[in-house]
C-alpha positions in Angstrom: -15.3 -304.1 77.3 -13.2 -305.5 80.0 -15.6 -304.5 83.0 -18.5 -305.8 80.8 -17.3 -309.6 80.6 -16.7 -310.0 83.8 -19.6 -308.2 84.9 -21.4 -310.7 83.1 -19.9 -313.7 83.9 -20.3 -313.0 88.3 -24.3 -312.6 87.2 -24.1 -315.4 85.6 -22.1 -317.5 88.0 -24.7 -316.0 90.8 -27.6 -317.5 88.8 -26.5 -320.8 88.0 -24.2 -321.9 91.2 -26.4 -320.5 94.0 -30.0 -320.3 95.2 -32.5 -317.6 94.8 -35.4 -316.6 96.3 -37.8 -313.7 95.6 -39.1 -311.0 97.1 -42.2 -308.8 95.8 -41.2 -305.3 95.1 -42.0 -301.7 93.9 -40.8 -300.1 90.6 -38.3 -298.9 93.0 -37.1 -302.4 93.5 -38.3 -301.7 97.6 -39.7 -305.2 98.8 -43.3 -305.4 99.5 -43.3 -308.6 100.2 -40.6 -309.4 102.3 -40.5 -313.5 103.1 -37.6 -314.7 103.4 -36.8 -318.8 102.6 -34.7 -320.5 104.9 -31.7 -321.3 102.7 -27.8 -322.0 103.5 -27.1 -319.8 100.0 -29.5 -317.6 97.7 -28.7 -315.2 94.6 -31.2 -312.1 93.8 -31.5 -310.6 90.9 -33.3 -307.8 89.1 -33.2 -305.6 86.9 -31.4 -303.2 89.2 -29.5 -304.8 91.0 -28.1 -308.8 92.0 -27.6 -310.2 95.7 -25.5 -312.9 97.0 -27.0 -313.8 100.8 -24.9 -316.4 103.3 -27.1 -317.6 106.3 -26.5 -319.3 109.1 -28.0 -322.9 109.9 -31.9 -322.3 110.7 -33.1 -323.4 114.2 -35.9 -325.0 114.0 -39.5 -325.0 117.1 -42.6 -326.6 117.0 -45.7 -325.5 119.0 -49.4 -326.0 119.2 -51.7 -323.1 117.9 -54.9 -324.4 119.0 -55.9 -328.2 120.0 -55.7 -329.2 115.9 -53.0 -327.4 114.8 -49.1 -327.8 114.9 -46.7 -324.7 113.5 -43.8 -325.3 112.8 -40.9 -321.9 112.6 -37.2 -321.9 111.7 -35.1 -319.0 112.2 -31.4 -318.0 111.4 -29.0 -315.0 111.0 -27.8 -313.8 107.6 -25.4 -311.7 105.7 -26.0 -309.9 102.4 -23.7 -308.2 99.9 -25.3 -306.6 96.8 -23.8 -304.9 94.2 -26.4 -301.5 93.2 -26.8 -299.5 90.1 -28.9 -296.2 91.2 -28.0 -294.5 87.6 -30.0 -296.4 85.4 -31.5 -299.7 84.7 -29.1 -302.4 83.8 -28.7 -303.1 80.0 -27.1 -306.6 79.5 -26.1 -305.8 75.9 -24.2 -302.4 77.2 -22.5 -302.2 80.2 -20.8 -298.5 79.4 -22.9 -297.0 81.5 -23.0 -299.3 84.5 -21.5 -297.5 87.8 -21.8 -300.4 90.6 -22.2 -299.1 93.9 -22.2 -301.5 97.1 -24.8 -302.3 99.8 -24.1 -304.5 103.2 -27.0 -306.0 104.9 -26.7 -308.3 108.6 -30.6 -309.6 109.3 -32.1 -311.8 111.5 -35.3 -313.8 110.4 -37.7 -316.1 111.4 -40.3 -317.4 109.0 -43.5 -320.2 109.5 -42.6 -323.6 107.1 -45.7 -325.6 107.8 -48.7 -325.3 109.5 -50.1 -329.1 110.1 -53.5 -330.0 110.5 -56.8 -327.7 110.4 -55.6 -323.9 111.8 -58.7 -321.8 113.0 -56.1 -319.8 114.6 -53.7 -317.1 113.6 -49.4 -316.9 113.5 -46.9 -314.8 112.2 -43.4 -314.4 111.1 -40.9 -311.5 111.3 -37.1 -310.1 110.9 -35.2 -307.0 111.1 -31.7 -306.1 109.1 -29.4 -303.2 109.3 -27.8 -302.2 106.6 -24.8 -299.3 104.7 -25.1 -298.4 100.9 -22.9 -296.4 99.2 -24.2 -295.3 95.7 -22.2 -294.4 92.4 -23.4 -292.1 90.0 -23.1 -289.0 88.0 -24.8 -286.0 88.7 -25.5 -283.1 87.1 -25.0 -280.3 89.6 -27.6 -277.6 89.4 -25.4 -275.1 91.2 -22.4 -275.0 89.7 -23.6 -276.4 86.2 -21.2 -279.0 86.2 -21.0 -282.9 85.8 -19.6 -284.5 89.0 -19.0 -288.2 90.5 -21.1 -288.7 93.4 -20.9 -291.6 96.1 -23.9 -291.0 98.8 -23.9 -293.2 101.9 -27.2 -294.4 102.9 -27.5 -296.9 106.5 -30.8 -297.9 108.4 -33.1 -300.6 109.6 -35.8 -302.2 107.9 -38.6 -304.5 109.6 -41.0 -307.2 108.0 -44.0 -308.5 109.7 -46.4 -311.1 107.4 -49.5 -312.4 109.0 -50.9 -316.0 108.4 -54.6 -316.4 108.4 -56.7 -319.5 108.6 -57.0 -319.7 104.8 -54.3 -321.5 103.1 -54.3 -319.2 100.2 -53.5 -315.5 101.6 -51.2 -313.7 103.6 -50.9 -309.5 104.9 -47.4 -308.7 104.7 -46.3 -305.3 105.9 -42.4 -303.6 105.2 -40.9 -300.7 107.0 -37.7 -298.9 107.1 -36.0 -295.8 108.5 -33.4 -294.3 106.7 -30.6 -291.6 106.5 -29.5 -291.1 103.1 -29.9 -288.5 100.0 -32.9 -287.3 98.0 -33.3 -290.3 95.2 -36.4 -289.8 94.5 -36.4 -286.1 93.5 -33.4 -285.9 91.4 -34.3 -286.1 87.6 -32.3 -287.5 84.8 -30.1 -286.0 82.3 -28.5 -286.9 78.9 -25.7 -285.0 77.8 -26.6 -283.8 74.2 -22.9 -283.6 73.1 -22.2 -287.6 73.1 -24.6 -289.9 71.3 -28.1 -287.8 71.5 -29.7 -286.9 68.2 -31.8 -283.3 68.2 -33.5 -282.7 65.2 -36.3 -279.5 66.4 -37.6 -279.6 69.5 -37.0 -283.3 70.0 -34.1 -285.2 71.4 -33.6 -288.5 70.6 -31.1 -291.1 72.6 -30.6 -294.3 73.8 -30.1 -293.9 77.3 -29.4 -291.0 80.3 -25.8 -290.4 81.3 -26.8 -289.3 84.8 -28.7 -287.4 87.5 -29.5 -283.7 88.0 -30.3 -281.4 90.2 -29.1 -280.9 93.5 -27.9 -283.7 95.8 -28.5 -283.2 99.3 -27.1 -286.0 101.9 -28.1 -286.9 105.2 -31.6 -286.5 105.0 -34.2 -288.7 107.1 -36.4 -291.1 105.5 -39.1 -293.3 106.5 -41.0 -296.3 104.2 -44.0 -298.0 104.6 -45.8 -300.5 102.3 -49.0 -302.9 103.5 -49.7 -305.8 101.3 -52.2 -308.7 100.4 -50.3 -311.7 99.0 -52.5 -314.5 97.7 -51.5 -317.6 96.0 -54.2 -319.1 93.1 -52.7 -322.2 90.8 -49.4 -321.1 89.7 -49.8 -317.2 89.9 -49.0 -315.1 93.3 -50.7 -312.1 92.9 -49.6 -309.4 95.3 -52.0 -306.5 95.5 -49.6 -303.6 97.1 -49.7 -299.8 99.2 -46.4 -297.6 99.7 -46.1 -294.9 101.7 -42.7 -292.6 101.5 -41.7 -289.8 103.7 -38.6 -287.6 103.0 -37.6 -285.0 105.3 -38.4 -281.6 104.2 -40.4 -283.0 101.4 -44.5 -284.2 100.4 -44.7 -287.8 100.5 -44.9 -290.2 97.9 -47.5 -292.8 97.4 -47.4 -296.2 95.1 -50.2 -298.3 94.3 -49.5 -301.0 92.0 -49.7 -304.8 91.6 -47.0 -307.7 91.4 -47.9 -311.0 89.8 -45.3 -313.7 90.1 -45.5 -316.8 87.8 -44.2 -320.1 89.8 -42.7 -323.1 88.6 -44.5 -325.3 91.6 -48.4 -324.4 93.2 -47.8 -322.9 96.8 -49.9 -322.7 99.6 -49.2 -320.7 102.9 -49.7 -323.4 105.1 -46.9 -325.5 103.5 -44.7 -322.5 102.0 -42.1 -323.4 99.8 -40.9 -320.7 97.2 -40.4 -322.1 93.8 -38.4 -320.4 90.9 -40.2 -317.1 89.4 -40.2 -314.6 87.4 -42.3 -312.1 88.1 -43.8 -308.4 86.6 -45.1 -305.5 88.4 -47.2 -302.2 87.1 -47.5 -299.4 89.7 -48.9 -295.7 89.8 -46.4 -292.9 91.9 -48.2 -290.0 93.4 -45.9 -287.3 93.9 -46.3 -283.3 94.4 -50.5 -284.3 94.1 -50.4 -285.7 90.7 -50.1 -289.4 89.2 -47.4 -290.8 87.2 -47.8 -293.2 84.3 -47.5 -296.8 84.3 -44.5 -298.2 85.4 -43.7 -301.7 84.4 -40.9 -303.7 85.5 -40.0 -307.2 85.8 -38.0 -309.9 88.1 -37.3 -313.0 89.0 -35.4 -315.8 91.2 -33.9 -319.7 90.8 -33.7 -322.0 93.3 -31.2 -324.9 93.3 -30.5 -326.2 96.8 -31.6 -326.3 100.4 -30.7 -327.6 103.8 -31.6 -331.1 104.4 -34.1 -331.2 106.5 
């Protein structure tokens, strides 16, 4: 009971005392839309997990695209601490079954705030982070039938890239990231039967799964890939989205899915300034050459300060 107030207090002291901004993302909760805001302090939250990130003061270049047009760039270094939860999405009327892990990110960014006049011409902006996770969950083990605590590590570097076209009103945005870390994707989940599961037949009813299972296997290599097509229409960003996942020793996994994000203010990409969302996403996994069904997942972001300009 303990952990569960003061669980809930940090997220809420997160969401009200800092700023947010949001990032487009899988069912996973992998960014596929990766553009970061320029801000001195920003909380994350979803339903998987919540982010403080500390940057440092943006600097700031101007340059001429074409004759007409005037871009201007900032760019700055920052520093991320996140709190995970790989067992299970977070329930904020039950915490019993919360088991935090920790993730430590270092990034550099540079993203496009304005571009001035008519553009006939093409820009970009781009970052790279490294980053350590270690993950907290229970596992069912597979070869010795037993239930054990396991804390994977997980490090890498991830990459964003979003391209600005002469329209004002999309963007292509590609993610990537190579990774050494455990097989997440092909462990299953288990309930054990002897707590608050109700079996009745051949059907188990619960609440909510206690775990993984299977077998864990660490150190594996891992690439990710996801193209995307933001595009920004009154106060909906509709984010049509690709993943590509590679596992060593294992078929890849494909998503195809769409994120829509509702925004308090109208954006444009020419003169991007991320509001407060909230956003909801459906996607389709294809794994070992067959679809899953519709996932559906939700998330969102609030803003509150910025740097003067």
């Amino acid at each position: 009971m303990k952990r569960s107030i003061i669980l809930l207090l940090t997220v809420i002291c997160i969401q009200q005392c800092l700023l947010a901004q949001d990032i487009g993302a899988d069912s996973k909760n992998k960014g596929i839309f990766t553009y970061y805001a320029i801000k001195k302090y920003r909380a994350d939250f979803s339903s998987k997990d919540f982010s403080l990130t500390i940057a440092s003061v943006p600097i700031r270049k101007s340059f001429k695209l074409d004759r007409d047009t005037t871009v201007h760039k900032s760019s700055n270094y920052y520093f991320q601490p996140s709190i995970i939860n790989a067992s299970e999405i977070i329930s904020l009327s039950d915490f019993s079954g919360f088991r935090p892990g920790g993730k430590l990110k270092f990034g550099y960014q540079t993203i496009v705030d304005t571009i001035k006049e008519n553009s006939n011409g093409w820009t970009f902006s781009t970052g790279w982070s490294i980053f350590a996770a270690v993950d907290n969950f229970r596992l069912y083990n597979t070869d010795n039938s037993k239930i054990e605590k396991k804390y994977p590590l997980s490090y890498g570097i991830e990459l964003n890239y979003t391209q600005f076209l002469p329209t004002k009103w999309m963007v292509l945005s590609f993610t990537g990231s190579v990774v050494q870390g455990w097989n997440d994707n092909s462990l299953l989940n288990f309930k054990d039967i002897s707590s608050d599961a109700i079996i009745n037949g051949n059907i188990i009813a619960f609440e909510k799964f206690d775990g993984k299972y299977g077998k864990l296997l660490t150190g594996l290599n891992k690439a990710r890939f996801s193209f995307s097509i933001p595009t920004t229409f009154w106060h909906i960003n509709a984010i049509p989205y690709t993943v590509l996942l590679a596992t060593e020793n294992a078929k890849p996994i494909y998503f195809v899915g769409l994120y829509t994000n509702i925004l308090a203010k109208k954006i444009n990409f020419h003169l991007f300034k991320l509001p407060s969302t909230f956003g909801i996403g459906f996607d389709k996994v294809r794994k070992e050459g067959e679809w899953s069904k519709m996932n559906v997942f939700v998330r969102g972001s609030i803003n509150f300060f910025d740097y003067d300009k």
